[in-house]
C-alpha positions in Angstrom: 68.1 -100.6 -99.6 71.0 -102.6 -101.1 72.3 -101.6 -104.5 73.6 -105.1 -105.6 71.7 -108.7 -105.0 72.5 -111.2 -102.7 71.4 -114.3 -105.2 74.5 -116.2 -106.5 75.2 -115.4 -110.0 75.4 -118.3 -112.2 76.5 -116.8 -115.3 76.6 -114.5 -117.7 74.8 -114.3 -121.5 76.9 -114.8 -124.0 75.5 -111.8 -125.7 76.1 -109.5 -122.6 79.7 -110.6 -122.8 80.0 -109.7 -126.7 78.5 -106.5 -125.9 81.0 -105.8 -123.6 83.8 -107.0 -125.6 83.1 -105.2 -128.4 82.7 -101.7 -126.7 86.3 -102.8 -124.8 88.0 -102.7 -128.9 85.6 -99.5 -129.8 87.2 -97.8 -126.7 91.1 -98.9 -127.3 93.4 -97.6 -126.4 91.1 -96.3 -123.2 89.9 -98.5 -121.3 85.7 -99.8 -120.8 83.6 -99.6 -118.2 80.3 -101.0 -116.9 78.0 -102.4 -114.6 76.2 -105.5 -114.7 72.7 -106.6 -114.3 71.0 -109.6 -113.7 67.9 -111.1 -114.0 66.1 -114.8 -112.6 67.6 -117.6 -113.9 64.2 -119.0 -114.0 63.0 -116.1 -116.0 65.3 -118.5 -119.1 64.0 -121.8 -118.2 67.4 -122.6 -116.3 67.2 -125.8 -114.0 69.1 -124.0 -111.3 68.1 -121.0 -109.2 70.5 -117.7 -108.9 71.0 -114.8 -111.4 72.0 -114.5 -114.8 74.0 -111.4 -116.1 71.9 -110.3 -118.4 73.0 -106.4 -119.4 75.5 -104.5 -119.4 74.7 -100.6 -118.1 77.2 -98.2 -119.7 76.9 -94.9 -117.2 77.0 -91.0 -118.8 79.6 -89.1 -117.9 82.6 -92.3 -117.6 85.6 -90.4 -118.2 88.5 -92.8 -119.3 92.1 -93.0 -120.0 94.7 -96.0 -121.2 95.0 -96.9 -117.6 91.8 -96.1 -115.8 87.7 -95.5 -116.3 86.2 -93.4 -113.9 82.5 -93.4 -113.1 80.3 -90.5 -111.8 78.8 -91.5 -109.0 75.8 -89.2 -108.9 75.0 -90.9 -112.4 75.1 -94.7 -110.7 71.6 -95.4 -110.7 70.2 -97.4 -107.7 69.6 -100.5 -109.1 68.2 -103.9 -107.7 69.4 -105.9 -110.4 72.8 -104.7 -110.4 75.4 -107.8 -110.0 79.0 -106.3 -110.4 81.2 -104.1 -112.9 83.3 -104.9 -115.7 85.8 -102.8 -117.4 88.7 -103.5 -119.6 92.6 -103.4 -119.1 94.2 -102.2 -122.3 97.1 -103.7 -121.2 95.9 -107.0 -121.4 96.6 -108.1 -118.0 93.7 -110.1 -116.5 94.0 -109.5 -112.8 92.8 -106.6 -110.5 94.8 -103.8 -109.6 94.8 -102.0 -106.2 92.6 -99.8 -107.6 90.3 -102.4 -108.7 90.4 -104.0 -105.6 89.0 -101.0 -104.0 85.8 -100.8 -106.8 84.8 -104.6 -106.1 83.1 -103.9 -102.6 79.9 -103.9 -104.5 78.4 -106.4 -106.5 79.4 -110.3 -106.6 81.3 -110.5 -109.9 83.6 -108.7 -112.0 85.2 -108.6 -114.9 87.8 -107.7 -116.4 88.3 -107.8 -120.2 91.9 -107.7 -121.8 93.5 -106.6 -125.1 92.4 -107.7 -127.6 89.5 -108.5 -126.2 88.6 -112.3 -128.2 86.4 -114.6 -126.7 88.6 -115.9 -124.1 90.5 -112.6 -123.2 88.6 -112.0 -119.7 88.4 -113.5 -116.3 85.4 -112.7 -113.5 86.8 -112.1 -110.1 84.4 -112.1 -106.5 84.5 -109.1 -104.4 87.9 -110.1 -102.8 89.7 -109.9 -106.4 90.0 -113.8 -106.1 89.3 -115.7 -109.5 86.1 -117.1 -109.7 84.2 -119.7 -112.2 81.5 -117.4 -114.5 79.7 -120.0 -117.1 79.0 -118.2 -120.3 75.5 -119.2 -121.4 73.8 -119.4 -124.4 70.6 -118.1 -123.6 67.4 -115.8 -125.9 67.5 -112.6 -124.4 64.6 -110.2 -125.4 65.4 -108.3 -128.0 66.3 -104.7 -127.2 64.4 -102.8 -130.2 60.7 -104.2 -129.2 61.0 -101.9 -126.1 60.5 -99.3 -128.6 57.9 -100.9 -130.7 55.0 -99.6 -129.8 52.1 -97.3 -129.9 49.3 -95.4 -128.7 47.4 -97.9 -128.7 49.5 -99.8 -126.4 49.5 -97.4 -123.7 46.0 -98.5 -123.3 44.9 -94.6 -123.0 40.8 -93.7 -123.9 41.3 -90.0 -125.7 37.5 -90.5 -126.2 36.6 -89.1 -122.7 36.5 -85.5 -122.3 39.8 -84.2 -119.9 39.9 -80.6 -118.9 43.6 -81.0 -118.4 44.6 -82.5 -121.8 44.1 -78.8 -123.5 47.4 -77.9 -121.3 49.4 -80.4 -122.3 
């Protein structure tokens, strides 16, 4: 099973990117990283077929520094939805370094964000490290809160039947 889709990504959500750009200046002077995830375009209406990034996954255990982020691998989950990384350069310089170059096997885009991280401080590269067109898009994402609005009663569970095992819980 592949870890990153094949689907052309079209673009990314504009608030996806603001995420990302504001936990870029809440980790400065360190630098940010992430991975990205993507969903259907058709899943917002979009007349055109490919993946939008839709999230940005931050991973426990990042350790980072002013000149590198380092990711655990063993806490990487295996995601189908995953698109690419993005991570920040304190620095401000917007293009890969070796050691970029060498995290972009995966995944179809990334980003890098740059110091001090306004709305056009960033620049998406392909997996080669070559610059590459990423339209931000203004799109409803669902809102992250109603995952957590709910209740019993939404778990659809009858406590009215009797259940032998229910006493061990």
């Amino acid at each position: 099973m592949r870890l990153f889709r094949s689907s052309g990504v079209l673009g990314i959500a504009a608030d996806a990117l603001d995420f990302a750009r504001e936990a870029s200046q809440e980790t400065h002077p360190d630098e940010y990283m992430g991975f990205l995830r993507g969903e259907d375009a058709s899943n917002f209406d979009l007349d055109r077929s490919g993946t939008v990034i839709t999230e940005v996954l931050i991973v426990p255990g990042t350790r980072s520094n002013p000149v590198s982020a380092t990711v655990d691998n063993n806490m990487i989950p295996n995601d189908h939805h995953s698109v690419g990384s993005i991570h920040s350069h304190p620095n401000g310089v917007l293009r890969p370094s070796d050691a970029d170059l060498d995290t972009f096997g995966q995944g179809e885009v990334h980003i890098i964000l740059g110091h001090p991280y306004g709305p056009h401080d960033w620049k998406a590269f392909d997996q080669n490290g070559d610059v590459r067109d990423l339209e931000v898009l203004d799109i409803d994402l669902p809102d992250p809160e109603e995952f957590f609005d709910f209740t019993e009663a939404d778990l659809d569970i009858d406590y009215t039947e009797t259940d032998t095992r229910r006493d061990r819980w």
